[in-house]
C-alpha positions in Angstrom: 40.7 18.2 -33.4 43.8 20.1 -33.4 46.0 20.3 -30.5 45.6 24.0 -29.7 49.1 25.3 -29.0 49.7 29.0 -27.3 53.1 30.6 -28.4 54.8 33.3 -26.8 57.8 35.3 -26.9 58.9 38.8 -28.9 59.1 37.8 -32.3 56.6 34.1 -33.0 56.8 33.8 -36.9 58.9 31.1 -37.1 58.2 29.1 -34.3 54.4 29.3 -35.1 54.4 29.2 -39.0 57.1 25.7 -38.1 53.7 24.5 -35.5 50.8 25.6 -37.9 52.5 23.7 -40.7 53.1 20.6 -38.4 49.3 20.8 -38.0 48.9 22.4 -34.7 46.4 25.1 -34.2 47.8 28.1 -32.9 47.5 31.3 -31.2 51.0 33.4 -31.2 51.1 36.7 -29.3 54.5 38.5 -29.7 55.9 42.4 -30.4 55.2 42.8 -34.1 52.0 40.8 -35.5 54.0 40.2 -38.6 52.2 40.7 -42.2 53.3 37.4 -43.4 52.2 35.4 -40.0 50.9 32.3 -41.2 47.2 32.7 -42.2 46.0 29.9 -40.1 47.9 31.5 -36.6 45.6 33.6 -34.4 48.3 36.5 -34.2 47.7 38.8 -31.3 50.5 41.7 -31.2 50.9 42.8 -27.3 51.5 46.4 -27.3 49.0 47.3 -29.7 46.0 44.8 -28.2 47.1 45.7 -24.7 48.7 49.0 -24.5 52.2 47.5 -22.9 55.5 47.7 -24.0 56.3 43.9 -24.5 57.8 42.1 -21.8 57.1 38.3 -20.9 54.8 38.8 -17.5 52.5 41.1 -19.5 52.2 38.5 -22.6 51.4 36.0 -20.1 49.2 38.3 -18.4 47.5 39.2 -21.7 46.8 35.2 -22.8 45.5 34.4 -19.6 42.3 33.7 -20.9 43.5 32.2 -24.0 42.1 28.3 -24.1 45.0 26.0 -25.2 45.9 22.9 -24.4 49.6 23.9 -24.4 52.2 26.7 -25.0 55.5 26.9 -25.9 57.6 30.0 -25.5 60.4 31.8 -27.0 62.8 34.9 -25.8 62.7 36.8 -23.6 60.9 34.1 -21.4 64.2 31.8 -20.2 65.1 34.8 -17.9 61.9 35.5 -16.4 60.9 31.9 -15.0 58.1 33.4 -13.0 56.5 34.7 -16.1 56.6 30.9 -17.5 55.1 29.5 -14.4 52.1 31.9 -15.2 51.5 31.1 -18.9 51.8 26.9 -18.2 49.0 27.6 -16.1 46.4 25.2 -16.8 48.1 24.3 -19.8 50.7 21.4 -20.5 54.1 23.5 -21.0 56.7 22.5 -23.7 59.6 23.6 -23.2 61.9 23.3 -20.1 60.7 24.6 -16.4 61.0 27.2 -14.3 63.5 25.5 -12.2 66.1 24.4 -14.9 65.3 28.1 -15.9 66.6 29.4 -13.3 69.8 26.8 -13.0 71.1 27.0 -16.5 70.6 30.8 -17.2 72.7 31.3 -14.0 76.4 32.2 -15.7 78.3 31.5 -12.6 76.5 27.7 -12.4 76.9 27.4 -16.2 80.6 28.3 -16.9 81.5 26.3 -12.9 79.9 23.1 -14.1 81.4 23.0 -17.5 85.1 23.9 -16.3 84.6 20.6 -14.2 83.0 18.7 -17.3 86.2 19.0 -18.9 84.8 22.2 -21.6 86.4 26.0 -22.4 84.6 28.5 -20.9 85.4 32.2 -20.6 86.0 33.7 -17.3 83.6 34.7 -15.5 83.0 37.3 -12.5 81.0 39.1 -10.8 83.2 42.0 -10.9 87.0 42.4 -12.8 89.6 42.2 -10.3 93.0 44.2 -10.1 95.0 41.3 -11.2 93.1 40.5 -14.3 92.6 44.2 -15.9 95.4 43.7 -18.2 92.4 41.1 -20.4 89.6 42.2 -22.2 86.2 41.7 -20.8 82.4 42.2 -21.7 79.8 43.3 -19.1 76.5 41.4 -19.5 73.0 41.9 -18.2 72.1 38.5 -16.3 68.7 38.8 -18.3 70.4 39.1 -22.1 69.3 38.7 -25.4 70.3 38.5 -28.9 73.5 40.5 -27.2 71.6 43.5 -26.5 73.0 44.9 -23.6 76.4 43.7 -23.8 79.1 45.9 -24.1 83.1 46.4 -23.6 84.4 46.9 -20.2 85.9 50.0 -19.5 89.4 49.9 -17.5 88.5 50.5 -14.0 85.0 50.7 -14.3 82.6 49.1 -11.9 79.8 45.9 -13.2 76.5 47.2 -11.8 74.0 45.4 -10.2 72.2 43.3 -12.7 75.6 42.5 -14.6 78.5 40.2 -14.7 81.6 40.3 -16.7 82.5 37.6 -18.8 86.1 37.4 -20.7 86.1 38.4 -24.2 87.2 35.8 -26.5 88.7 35.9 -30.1 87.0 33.6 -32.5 84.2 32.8 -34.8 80.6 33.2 -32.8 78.9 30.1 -33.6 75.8 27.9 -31.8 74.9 24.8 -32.5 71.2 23.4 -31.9 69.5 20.5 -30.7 66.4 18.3 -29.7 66.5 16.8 -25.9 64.6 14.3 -23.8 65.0 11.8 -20.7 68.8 13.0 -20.8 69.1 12.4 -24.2 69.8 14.9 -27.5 70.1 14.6 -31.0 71.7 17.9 -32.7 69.9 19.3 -35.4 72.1 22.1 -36.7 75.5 23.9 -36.5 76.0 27.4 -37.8 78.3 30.3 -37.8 76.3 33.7 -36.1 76.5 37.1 -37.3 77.0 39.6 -34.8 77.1 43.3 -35.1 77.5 43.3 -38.8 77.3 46.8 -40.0 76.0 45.5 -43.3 72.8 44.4 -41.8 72.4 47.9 -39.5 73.3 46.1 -36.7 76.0 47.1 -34.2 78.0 46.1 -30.9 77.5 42.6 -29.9 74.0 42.2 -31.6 72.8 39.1 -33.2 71.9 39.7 -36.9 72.1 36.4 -38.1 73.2 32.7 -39.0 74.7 30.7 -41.6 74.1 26.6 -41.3 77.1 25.4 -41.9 78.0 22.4 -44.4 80.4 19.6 -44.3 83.4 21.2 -45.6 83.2 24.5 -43.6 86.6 25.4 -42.8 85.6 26.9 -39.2 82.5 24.4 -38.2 85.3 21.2 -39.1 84.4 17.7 -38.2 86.3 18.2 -34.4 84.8 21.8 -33.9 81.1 19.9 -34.3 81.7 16.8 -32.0 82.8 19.0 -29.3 79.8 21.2 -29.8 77.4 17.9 -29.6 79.4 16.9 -27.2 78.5 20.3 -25.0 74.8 19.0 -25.6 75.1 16.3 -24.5 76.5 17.6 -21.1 74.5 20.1 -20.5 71.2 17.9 -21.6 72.4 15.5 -18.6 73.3 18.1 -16.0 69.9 20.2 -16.4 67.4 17.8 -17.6 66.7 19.8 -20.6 63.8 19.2 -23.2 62.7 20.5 -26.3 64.7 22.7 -28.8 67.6 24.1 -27.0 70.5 26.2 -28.2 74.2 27.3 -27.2 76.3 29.6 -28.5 80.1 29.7 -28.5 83.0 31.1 -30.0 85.4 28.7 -32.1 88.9 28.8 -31.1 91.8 26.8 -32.1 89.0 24.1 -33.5 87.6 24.4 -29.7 84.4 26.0 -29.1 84.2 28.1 -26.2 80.8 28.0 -24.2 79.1 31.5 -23.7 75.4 30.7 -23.2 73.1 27.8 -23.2 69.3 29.2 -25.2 67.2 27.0 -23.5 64.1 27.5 -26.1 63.6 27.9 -29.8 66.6 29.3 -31.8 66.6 32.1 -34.3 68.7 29.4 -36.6 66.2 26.5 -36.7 64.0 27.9 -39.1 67.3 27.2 -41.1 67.8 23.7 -40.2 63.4 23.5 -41.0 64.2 25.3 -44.7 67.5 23.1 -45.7 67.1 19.8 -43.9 63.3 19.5 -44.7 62.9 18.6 -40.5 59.6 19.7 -38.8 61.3 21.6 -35.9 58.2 22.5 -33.6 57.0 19.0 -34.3 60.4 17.6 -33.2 60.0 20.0 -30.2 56.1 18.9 -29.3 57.1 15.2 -29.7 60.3 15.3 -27.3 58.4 17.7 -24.8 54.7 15.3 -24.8 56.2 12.3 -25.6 59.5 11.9 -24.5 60.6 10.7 -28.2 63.4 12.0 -30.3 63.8 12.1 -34.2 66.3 9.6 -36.3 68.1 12.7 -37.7 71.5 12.5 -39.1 73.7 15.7 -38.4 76.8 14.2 -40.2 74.9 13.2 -43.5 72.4 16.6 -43.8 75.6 18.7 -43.4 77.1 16.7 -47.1 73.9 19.3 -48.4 75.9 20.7 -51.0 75.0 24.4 -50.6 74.8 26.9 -47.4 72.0 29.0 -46.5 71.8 31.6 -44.5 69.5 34.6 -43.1 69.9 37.9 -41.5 68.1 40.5 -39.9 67.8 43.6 -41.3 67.7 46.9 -38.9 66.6 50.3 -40.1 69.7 53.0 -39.5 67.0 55.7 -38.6 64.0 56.7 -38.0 62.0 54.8 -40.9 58.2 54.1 -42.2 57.4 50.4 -44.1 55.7 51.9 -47.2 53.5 49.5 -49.0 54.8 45.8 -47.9 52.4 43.5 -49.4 54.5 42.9 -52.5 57.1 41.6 -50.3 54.9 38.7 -49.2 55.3 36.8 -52.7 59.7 36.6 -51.9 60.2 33.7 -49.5 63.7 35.4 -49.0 62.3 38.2 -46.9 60.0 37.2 -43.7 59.2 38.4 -40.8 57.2 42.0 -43.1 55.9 44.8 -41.6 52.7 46.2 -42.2 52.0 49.1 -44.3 52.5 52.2 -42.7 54.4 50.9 -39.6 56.8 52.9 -38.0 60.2 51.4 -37.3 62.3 53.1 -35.3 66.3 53.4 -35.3 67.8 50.1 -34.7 64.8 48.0 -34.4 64.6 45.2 -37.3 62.8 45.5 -40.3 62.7 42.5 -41.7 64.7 39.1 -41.9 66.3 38.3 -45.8 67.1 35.0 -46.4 70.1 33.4 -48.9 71.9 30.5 -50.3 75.2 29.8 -52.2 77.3 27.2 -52.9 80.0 28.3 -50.4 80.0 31.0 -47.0 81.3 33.8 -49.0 78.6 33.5 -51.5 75.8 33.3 -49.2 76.8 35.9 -46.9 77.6 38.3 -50.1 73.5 37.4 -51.5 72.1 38.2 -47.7 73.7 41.4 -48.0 72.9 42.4 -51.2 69.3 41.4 -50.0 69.8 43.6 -46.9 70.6 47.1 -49.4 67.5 45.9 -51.6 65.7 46.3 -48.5 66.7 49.4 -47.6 66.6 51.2 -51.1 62.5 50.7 -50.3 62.9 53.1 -47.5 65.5 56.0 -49.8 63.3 59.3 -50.8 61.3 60.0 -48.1 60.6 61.8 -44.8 60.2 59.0 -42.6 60.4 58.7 -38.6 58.2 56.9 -36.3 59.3 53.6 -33.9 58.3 50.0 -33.8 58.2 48.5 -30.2 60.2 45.4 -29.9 61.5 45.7 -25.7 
């Protein structure tokens, strides 16, 4: 019989379409109960089965009762450790515990540790003193996500409770991603991020996207990607991480800067699954119950002579999905709403996938997917919201 695998988190497509294919059976409970959820996953959508705005204690709450033998759990869980502790229960948990949790998503830990390790990090306080308002900062929540939340610093203005400011840094927002056990890693991808790209409705410091970079990327270069496995590497041995983990920097001067460590699955590894042909939830279940890690090589899948790429989409109003089901025969669009569903201003609509033989050309298909996506909505009176807190 199947291992019977529970996944969690706000948006599970990915993660559980990568686990049904690698053979698992599995029950995904997330914010949106996506049309195009794989047919074998048991997709239970929180607010609508439970009456609760999504959060990750009332997901766990809700699959309580759910028999698995273990689950695996994407955002918003790394910043609520508590809420992990209650959906391993009884089950075996893959992915990394509540107490590295609660180490590496500390910033003031993260950045301290790194500084010592030799890496660039931004500054980071828990307020912006006198002497230092002449740079530019950001004011984060502790508990982010897909930079929602984030936002300039005002000149004199105070970091609330619940905040922190980190120093803004020019660059290229990038992450790289990687497999981890017994102190260990091998990296699995390295891509450029879209943030805040108006072309995909998206705004601020949002995540909209990733391109997997290839080997002759003039940003991702040969010295920008050792450093970033290099990060994994450190970070792997100073946390004890396991699984699929992620961090994001910004590449400056061929150095990337650490912002965040994503200790969970990564909104680019469905990339690295789709280009590289590599089974990421299997990689994930074998490092997490086994201890074992793939023979993968970075250097060589990267000579892939194309780059593909994917972006969300986010509705720039008030918006109702019309009739979706024709949408589920394009394997550049995932992540389809149902028929009738009310999205509301700023919420995503869909993710559009891409590939060209270069970064331009990718980036220029994802958004001319992006408008083709939108013209569906043009003509009528639509308004409504889709939950996805």
């Amino acid at each position: 019989m199947a291992t019977r695998v529970l996944i969690a988190g706000v948006s599970t497509r990915a993660m559980a379409e990568s686990a049904a294919k690698a053979g698992f059976a599995v029950t995904a409970i997330d914010a949106f109960g996506d049309l195009d959820q794989h047919p074998a996953v048991r997709s239970l959508r929180l607010p609508r089965e439970s009456g609760a705005t999504f959060t990750a204690h009332a997901a766990a709450d809700a699959v309580r009762d759910v028999e698995a033998d273990a689950v695996a759990y994407l955002s918003p869980f790394e910043n609520h450790a508590r809420a992990v502790d209650a959906l391993a229960s009884g089950r075996a948990l893959w992915g990394n515990p509540p107490d590295v949790l609660r180490r590496i998503r500390d910033p003031f830990l993260l950045t301290g540790l790194l500084r010592r390790r030799g890496f660039a990090t931004p500054m980071t306080r828990v307020d912006v003193p006198p002497e230092l308002t002449e740079r530019e900062w950001l004011v984060k929540p502790f508990r982010s996500g897909g930079g929602q939340g984030v936002r300039s610093w005002a000149p004199g203005a105070q970091v609330l409770a619940g905040s922190y400011a980190q120093e803004r840094i020019d660059g290229i927002p990038a992450s790289v991603v990687f497999v981890a056990a017994g102190g260990r890693t091998v990296p699995l991808g390295v891509s450029r991020q879209l943030i805040g790209d108006a072309a995909f409705g998206a705004s601020g410091y949002r995540y909209c996207g990733n391109l997997l970079g290839a080997a002759d990327d003039d940003v991702l270069t040969e010295r920008v990607v050792a450093s970033a496995i290099a990060l994994a590497e450190c970070v792997t041995q100073e946390f004890g991480l396991v699984g699929l983990n992620g961090i994001d920097f910004i590449v400056r001067d061929e150095v990337p800067v650490a912002i965040e460590i994503n200790p969970r699955w990564c909104a680019s590894m469905e990339l690295v699954e789709r280009h590289y042909g590599l089974s990421m939830f299997g990689v994930h279940a074998a490092a997490c119950a086994d201890g074992a890690l793939p023979s993968f090589d970075l250097a060589a899948a990267r000579h892939t002579p194309s780059v593909i790429g994917k972006a969300i989409v986010f509705a720039p109003a008030d918006l109702v999905a019309g009739d979706t089901r024709a949408w589920l025969g394009d394997e550049t669009v995932r992540d389809v709403p149902k028929p009738g569903e009310r999205l509301a201003a700023g919420q995503p609509v869909c993710t559009v996938f891409a590939q060209g033989k270069d970064t331009d050309e990718c980036r220029a298909q994802l958004e001319k997917r992006a408008q083709a996506i939108l013209n569906h909505f043009q003509g009528s009176d639509q308004r409504g919201s889709r939950s996805a807190s």
